[in-house]
C-alpha positions as CSV (number, residue, x, y, z in Angstrom):
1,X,0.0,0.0,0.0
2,X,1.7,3.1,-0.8
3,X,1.2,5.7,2.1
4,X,2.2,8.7,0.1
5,X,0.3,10.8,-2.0
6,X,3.1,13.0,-4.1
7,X,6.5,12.5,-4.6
8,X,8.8,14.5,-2.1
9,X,9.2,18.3,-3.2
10,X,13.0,18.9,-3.7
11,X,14.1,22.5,-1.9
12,X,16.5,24.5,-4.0
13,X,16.7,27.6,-1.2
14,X,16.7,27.4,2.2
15,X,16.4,30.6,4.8
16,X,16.4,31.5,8.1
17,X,15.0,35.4,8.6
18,X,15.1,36.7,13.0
19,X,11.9,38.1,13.8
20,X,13.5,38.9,17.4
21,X,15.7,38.0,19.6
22,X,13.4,34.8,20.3
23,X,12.2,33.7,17.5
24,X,13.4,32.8,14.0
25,X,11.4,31.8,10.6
26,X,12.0,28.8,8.6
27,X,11.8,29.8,4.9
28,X,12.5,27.0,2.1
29,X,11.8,27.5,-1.8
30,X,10.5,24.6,-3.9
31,X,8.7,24.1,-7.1
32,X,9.3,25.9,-10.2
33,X,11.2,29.2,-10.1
34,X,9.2,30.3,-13.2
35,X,5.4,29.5,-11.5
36,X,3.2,31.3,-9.2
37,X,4.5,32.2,-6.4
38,X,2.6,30.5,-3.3
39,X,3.6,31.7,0.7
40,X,2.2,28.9,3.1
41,X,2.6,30.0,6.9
42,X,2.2,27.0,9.4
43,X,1.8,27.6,13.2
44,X,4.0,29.8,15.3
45,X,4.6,31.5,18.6
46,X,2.1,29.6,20.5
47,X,0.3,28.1,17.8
């Protein structure tokens, strides 16, 4: 049974940008560079 749904999404950039002196955001850039841009934000500080 297969127990994924798409093939693994490879990452050509990945970033790390301080929003304070606590906390730090996780940025990685996938798909094609010539498509849509898409911004997904999951969770954060007490999320």
């Amino acid at each position: 049974m297969r127990t994924e749904l798409y093939p693994e999404i490879e990452i050509y950039k990945e970033h790390m940008i301080p929003v304070s002196d606590l906390h730090t955001i996780y940025v990685e850039e996938s798909g094609n560079p010539l498509g849509h841009p898409v911004v997904v934000l999951h969770g954060g500080p007490g999320g």
